[in-house]
DOKE-651103 format. One line per field, with one value per residue (C-alpha): residue in three letters; y, z, x; residue number from 1. Coordinates in Angstrom, 2 decimals, always signed. Layout:
// residues N
res <- (ala; ...)
Y <- (Y; ...)
Z <- (Z; ...)
X <- (X; ...)
n <- (NUM; ...)
// end
This chain:
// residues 403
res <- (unk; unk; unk; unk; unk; unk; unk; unk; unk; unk; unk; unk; unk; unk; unk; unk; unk; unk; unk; unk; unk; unk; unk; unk; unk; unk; unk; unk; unk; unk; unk; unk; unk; unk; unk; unk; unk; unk; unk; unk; unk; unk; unk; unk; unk; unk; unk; unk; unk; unk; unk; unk; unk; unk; unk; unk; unk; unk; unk; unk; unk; unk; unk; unk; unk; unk; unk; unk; unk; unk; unk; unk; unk; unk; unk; unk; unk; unk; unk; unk; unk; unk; unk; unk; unk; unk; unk; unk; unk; unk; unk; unk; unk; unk; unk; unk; unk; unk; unk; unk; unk; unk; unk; unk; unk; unk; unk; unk; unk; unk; unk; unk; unk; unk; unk; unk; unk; unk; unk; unk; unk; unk; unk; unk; unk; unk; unk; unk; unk; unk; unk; unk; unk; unk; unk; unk; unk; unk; unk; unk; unk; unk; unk; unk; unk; unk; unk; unk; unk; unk; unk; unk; unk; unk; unk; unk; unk; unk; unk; unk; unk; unk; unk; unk; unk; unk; unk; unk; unk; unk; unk; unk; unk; unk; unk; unk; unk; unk; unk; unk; unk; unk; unk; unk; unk; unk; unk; unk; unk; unk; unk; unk; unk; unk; unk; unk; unk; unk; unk; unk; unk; unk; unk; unk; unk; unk; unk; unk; unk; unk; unk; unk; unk; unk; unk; unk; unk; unk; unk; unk; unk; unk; unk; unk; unk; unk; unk; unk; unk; unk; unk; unk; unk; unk; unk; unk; unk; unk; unk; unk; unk; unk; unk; unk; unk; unk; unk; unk; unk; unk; unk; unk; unk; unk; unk; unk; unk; unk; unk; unk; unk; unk; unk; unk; unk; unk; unk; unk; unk; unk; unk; unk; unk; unk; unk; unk; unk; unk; unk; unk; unk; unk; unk; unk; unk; unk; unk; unk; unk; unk; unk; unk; unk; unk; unk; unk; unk; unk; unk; unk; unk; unk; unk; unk; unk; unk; unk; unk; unk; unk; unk; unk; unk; unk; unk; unk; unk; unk; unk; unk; unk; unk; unk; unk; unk; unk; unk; unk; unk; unk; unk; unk; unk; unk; unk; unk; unk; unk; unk; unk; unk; unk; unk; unk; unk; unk; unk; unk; unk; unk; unk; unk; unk; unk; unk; unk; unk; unk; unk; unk; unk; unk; unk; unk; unk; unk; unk; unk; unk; unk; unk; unk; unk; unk; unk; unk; unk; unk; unk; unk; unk; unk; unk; unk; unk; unk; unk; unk; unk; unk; unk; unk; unk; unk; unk; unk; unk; unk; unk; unk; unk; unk; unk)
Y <- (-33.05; -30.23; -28.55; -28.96; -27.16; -24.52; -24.02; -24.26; -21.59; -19.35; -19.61; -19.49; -16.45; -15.01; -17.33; -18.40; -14.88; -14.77; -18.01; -16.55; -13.60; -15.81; -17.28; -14.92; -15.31; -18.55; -20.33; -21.29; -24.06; -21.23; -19.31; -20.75; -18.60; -19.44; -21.22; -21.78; -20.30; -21.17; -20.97; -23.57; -26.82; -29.36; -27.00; -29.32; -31.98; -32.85; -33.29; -33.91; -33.86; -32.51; -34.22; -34.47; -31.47; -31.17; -29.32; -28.74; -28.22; -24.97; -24.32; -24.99; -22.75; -19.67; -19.87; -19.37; -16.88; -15.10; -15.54; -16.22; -14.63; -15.41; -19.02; -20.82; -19.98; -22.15; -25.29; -28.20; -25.64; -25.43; -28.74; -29.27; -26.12; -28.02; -30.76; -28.81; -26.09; -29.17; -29.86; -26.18; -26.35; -29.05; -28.51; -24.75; -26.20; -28.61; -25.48; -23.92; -26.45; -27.11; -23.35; -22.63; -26.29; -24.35; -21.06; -19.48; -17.57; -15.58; -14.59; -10.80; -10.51; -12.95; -10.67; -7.57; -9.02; -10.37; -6.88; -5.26; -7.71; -7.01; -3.34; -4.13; -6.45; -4.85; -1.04; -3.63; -4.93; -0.80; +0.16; -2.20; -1.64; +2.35; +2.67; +0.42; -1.28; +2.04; +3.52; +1.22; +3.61; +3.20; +1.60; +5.13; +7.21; +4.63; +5.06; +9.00; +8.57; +6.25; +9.16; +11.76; +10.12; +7.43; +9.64; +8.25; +4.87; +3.62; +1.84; +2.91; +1.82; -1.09; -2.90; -5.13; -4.70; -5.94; -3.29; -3.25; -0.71; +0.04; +3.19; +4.78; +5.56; +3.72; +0.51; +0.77; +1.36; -1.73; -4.14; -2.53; -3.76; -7.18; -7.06; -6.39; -9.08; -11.23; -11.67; -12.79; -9.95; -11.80; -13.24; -9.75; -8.12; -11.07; -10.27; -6.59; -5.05; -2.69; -3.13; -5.89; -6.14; -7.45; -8.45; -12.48; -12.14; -11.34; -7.59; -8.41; -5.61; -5.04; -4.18; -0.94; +1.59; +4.52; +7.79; +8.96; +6.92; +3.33; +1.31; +0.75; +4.13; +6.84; +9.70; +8.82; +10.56; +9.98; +6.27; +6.28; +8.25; +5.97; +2.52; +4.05; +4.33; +0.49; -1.74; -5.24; -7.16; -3.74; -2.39; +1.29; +3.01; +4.26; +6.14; +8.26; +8.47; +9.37; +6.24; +5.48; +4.09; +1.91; +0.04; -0.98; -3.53; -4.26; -7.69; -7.10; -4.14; -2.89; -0.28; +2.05; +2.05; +2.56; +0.01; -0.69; +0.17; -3.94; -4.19; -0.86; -1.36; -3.14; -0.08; +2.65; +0.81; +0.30; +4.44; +5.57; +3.67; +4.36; +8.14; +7.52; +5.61; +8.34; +11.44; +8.94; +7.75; +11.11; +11.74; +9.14; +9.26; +13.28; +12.53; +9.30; +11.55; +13.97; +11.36; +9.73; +13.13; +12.28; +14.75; +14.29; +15.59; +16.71; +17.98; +14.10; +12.95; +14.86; +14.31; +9.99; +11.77; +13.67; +10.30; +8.87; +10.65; +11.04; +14.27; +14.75; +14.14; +16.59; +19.24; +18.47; +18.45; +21.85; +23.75; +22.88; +23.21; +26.68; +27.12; +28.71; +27.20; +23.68; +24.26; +25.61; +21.96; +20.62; +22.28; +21.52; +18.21; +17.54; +19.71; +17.46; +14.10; +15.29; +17.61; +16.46; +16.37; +18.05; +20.00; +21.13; +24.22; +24.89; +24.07; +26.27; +29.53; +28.28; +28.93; +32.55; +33.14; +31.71; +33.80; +36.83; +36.64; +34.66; +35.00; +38.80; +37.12; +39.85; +38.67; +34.69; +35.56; +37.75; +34.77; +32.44; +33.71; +35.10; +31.71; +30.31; +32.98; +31.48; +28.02; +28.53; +31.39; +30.40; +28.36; +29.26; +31.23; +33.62; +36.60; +35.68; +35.33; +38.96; +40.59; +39.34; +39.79; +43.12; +43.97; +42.25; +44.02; +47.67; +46.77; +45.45; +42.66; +40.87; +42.06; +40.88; +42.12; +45.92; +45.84)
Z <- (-37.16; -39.32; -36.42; -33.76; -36.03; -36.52; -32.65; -32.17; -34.13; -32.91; -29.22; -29.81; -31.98; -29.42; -28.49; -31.88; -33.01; -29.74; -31.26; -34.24; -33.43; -30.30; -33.27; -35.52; -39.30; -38.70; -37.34; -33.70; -33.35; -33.76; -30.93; -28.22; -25.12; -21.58; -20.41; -17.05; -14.16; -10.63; -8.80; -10.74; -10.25; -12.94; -15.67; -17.33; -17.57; -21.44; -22.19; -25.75; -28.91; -32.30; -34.94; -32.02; -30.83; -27.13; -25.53; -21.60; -19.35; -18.89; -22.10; -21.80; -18.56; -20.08; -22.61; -20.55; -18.35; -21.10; -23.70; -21.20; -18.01; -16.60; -16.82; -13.29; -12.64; -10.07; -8.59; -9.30; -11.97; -13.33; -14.12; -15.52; -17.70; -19.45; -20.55; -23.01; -23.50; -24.89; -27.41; -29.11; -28.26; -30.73; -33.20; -33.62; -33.47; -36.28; -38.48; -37.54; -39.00; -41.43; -42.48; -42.55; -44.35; -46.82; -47.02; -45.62; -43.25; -45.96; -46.74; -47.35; -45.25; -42.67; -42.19; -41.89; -39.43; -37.39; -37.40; -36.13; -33.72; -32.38; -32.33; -30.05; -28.36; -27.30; -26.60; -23.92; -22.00; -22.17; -21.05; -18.10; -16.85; -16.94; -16.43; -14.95; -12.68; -11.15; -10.73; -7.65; -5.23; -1.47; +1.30; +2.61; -0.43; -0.83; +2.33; +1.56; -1.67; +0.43; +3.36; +0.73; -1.25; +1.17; +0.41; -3.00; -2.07; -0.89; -1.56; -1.93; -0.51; -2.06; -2.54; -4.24; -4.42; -6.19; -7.17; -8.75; -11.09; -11.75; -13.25; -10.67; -6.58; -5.59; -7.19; -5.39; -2.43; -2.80; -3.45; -0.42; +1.47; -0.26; +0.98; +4.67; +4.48; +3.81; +0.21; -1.91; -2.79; -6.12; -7.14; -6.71; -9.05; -11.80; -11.78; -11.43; -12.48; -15.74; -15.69; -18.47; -17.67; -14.40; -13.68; -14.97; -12.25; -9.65; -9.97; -8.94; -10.44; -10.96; -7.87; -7.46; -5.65; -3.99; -6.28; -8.79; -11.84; -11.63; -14.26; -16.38; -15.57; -15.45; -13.10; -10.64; -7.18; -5.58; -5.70; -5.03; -1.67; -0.81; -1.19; +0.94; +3.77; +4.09; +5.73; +4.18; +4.32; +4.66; +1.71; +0.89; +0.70; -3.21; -4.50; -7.94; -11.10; -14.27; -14.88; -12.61; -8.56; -7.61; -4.47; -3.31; -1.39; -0.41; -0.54; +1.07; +1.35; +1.80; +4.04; +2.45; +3.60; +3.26; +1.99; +3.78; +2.91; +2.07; -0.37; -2.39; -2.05; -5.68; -7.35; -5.57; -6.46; -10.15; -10.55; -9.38; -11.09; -14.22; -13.44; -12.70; -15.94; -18.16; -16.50; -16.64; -20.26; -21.29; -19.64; -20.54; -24.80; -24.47; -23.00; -26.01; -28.39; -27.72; -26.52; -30.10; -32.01; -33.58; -36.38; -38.18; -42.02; -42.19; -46.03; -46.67; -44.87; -47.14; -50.40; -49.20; -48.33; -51.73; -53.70; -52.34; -54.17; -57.46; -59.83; -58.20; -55.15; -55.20; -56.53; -54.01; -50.98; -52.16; -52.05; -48.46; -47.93; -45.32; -44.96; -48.76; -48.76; -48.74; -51.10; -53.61; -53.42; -53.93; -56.96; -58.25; -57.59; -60.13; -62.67; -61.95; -62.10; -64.55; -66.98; -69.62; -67.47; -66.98; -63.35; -64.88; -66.47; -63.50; -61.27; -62.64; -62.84; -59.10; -57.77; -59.65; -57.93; -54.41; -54.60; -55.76; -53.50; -49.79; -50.43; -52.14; -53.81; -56.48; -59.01; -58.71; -59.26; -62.86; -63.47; -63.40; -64.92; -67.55; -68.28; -67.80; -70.57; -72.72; -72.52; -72.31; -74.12; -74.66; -71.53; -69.63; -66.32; -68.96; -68.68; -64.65; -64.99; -67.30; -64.34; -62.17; -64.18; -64.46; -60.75; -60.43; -62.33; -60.83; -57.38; -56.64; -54.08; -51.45; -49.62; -46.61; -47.09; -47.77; -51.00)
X <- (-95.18; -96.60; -98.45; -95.63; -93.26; -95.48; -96.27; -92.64; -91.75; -94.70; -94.57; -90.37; -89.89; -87.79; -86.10; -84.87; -83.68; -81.72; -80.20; -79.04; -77.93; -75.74; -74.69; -73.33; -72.31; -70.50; -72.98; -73.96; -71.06; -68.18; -69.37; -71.25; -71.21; -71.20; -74.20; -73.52; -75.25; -73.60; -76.68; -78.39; -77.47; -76.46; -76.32; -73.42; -75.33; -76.13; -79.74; -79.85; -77.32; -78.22; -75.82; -73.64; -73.24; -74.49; -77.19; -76.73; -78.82; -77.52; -78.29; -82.43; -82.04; -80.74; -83.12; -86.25; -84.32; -83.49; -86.18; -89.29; -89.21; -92.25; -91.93; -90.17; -86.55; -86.04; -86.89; -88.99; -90.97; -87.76; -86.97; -90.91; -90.29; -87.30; -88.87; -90.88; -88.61; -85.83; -87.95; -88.34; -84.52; -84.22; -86.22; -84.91; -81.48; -82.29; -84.24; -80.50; -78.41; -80.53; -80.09; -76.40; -76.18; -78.04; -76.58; -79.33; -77.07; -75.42; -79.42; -78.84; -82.38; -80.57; -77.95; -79.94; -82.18; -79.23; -77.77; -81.38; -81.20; -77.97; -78.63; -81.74; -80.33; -77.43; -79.31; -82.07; -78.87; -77.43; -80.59; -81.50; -78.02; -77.27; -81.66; -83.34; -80.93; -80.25; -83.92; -85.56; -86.67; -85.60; -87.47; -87.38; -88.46; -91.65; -92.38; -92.63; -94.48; -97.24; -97.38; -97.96; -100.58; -102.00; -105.80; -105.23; -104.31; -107.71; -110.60; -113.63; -117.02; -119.01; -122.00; -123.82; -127.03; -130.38; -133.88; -136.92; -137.91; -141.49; -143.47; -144.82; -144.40; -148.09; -146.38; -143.45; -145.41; -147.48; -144.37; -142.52; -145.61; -145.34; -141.98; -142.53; -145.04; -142.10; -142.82; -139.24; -137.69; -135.94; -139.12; -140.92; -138.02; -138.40; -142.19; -142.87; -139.26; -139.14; -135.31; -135.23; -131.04; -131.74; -134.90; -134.28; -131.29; -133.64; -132.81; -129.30; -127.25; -123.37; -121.38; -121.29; -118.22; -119.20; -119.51; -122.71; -121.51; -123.90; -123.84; -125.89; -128.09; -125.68; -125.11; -127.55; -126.42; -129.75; -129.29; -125.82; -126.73; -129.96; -127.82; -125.13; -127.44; -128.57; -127.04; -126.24; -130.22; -131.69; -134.42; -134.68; -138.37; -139.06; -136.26; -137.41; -134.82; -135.91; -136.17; -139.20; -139.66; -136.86; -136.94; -133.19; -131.97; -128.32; -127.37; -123.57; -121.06; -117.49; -116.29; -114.05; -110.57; -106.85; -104.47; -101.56; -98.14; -97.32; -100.89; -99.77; -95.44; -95.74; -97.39; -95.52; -92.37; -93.55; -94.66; -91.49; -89.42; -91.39; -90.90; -87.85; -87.17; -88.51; -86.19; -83.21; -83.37; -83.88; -80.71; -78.60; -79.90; -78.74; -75.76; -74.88; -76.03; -73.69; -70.95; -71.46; -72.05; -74.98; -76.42; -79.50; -79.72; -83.16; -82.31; -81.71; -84.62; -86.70; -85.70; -86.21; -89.44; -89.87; -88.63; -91.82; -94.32; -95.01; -95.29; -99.19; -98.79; -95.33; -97.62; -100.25; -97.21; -96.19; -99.70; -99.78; -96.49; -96.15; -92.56; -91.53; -88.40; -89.85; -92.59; -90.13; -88.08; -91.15; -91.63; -87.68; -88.23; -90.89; -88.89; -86.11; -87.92; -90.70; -88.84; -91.96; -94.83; -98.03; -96.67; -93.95; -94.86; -96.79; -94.05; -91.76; -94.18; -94.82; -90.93; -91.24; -94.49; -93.03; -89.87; -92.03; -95.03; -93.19; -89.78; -89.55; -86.72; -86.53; -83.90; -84.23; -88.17; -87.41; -84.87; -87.54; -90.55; -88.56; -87.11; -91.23; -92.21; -89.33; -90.19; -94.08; -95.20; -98.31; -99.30; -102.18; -100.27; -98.08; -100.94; -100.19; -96.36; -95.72; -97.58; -95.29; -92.42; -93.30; -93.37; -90.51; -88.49; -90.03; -89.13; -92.74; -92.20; -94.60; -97.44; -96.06; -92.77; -94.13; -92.44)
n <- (1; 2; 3; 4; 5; 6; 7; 8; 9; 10; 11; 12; 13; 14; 15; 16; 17; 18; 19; 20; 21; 22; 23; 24; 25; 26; 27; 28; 29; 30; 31; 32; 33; 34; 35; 36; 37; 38; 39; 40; 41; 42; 43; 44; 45; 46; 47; 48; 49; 50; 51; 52; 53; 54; 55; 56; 57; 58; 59; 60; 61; 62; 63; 64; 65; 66; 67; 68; 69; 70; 71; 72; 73; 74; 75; 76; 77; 78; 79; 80; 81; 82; 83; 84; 85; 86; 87; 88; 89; 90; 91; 92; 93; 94; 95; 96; 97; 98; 99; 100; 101; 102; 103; 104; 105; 106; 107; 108; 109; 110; 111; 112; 113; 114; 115; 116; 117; 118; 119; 120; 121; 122; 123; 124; 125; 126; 127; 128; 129; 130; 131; 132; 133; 134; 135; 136; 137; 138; 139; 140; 141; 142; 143; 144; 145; 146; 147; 148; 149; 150; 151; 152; 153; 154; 155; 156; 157; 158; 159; 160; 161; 162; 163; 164; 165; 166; 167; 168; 169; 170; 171; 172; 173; 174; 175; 176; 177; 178; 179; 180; 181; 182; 183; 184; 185; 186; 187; 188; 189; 190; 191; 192; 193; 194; 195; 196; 197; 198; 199; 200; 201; 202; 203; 204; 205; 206; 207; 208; 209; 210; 211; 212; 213; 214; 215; 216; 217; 218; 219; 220; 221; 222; 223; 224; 225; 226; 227; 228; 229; 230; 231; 232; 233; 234; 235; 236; 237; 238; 239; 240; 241; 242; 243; 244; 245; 246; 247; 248; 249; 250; 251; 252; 253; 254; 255; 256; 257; 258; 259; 260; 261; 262; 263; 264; 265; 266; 267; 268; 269; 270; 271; 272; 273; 274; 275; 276; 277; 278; 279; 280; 281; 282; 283; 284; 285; 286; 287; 288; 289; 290; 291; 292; 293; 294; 295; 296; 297; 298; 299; 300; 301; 302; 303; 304; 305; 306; 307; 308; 309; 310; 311; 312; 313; 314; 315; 316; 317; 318; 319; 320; 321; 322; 323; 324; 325; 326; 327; 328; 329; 330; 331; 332; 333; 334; 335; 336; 337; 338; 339; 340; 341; 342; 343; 344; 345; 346; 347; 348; 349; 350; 351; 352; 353; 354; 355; 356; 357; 358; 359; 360; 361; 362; 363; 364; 365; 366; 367; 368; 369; 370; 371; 372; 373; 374; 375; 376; 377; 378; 379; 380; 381; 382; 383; 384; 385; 386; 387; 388; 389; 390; 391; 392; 393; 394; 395; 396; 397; 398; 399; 400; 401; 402; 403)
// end
């Protein structure tokens, strides 16, 4: 029982928080939609009752349409399909009931994962129908796309192919000659090859497409070109890599060629819509966003940010803070929050030395070293903060700012 309970709720996560959210605060009973689909027949026929209550057909159909749309959505593998989906059915209907008798559905983290749900649910169903339900491409504009890129649409030569590797060209010679003699050219490879990943297999190696790249050597063009030339049967003469004398044979190969419009249609269909997708959803999220007058307050997204951290890490934000303005909250913050701690000294000569030395913030800089000298005469920065204080007060400003 144990172990179908827990694969229940695994392989039904989905399917279960579509449940609750379909059923709201009150509970599933108060608000049952429409199960019915009209081109599936029997859908009102009850397969099962839970203290009661029924559960259609219908209702075990929309729940693999809805919550697993790879499984059979039709016919005979449709009718298989409900006789295990009924029983996650049940058993989540039970957890359910089980639940609200309970009270879990006043659960504050009930709640707030019902109303996450609905959010997402609700933006997929806005999104498939303003997006995705108007992007498919027309038979005419895939046609186009396969015209304009059929060079890229191909596939490429292939063999696959067996060697044997040895150290040096008079080896290779001699085994070719074994070869012509009508010697086995797998037992040959297990006996003489150096290539210890393939020559237990007989030297059979991994199919391999035309271009330089052969696994496992490398770039190896000069192989790539010799295996090329054989015919399927044939064995090259010794071809030299840096890794010794290889002798090649090709066992079978594939012509290069161009799919046809029908093999590719899928992935033409699939890229355009997915371009299609991205320009559109850009479009549409704008055009909400501006529909809905959305602002973001960046001020309050920092100071959540700035609540975060402690009064070392604020101190540590600030240093690497570049935009002045930022730093200098940085440094309030801990004077704020840390009146009594070790930073804030520090962080208070740091505002005079920001609005001095970035800012060339004249009188808010005098303002606040004079109020750092005040509170912490004898702190380590005061020789630091009277010099600044001083060209403060005779105009002195930034560096930067030619003052």
């Amino acid at each position: 029982m144990g172990r179908s309970v827990a694969r229940a709720c695994r392989v039904g996560a989905i399917a279960l928080l579509l449940a609750l959210v379909l059923g709201s605060c009150g509970g599933h009973r108060d608000s049952r939609p429409d199960f019915n689909a009209e081109s599936i027949p029997g859908c009102d026929i009850v397969v099962a009752r839970v203290n009661g209550e029924p559960i259609t057909a219908g209702e075990v159909y929309q729940k693999i349409r809805i919550g697993y749309p790879k499984m059979a959505q039709s016919g005979p593998g449709l009718g298989m399909q409900a006789r295990e989906m009924i029983k996650m059915l049940v058993t989540e209907r039970c957890f359910a009931d089980y639940a609200i008798a309970a009270g879990d559905d006043r659960d504050p983290d009930y709640l707030r994962t019902l109303y996450f749900a609905r959010l997402s649910l609700l933006a997929q169903i806005a999104s498939r129908n303003q997006i995705t339900n108007r992007v498919a491409p027309s038979e005419a504009w895939v046609d186009s796309f396969y015209q304009a890129n059929q060079e890229n649409l191909g596939i490429k030569a292939q063999v696959r192919w067996s060697h044997i590797q040895v150290d040096s060209e008079a080896e290779a010679r001699r085994i070719q000659a074994e070869l012509r003699a009508g010697a086995d050219f797998a037992e040959l490879a297990r006996r003489y090859s150096k290539d210890p990943s393939s020559a237990g297999e007989g030297g059979k190696m991994p199919p391999h497409a035309q271009g330089p790249q052969i696994a496992p050597f490398g770039s190896y063009p000069e192989l790539d070109e010799a295996l090329f030339a054989l015919k399927a049967g044939e064995v090259s003469p010794p071809v030299r890599t840096s890794f010794g004398w290889h002798i090649l044979r090709v066992e079978a190969r594939r012509e290069a060629h161009i799919l046809t419009l029908d093999e590719v249609r899928p992935q033409i269909v699939s890229k355009i819509v997915a371009q299609r997708e991205s320009v559109r959803y850009q479009a549409v999220v704008d055009s909400l966003k501006q529909a809905y007058r959305v602002t973001l307050d960046d001020e309050g997204l920092d100071r959540f940010h700035r609540l975060q951290m402690n009064e070392d890490e604020l101190f540590a934000a600030a240093r690497k803070e570049k935009d002045p303005a930022r730093e200098i909250r940085f440094y309030q913050e801990i004077r704020e929050r840390y009146p009594q701690g070790e930073r804030a000294p520090e962080a208070l000569f740091m505002i005079g030395f920001v609005c001095k030395e970035k800012l060339n913030d004249l009188p808010r800089a005098t303002e606040t070293l004079e109020r750092f000298l005040a509170d912490y005469p004898d702190h380590a920065m005061a020789a630091s903060a009277r010099t600044l204080l001083d060209e403060a007060k005779r105009g002195v400003g930034s560096s930067a700012s030619g003052g």
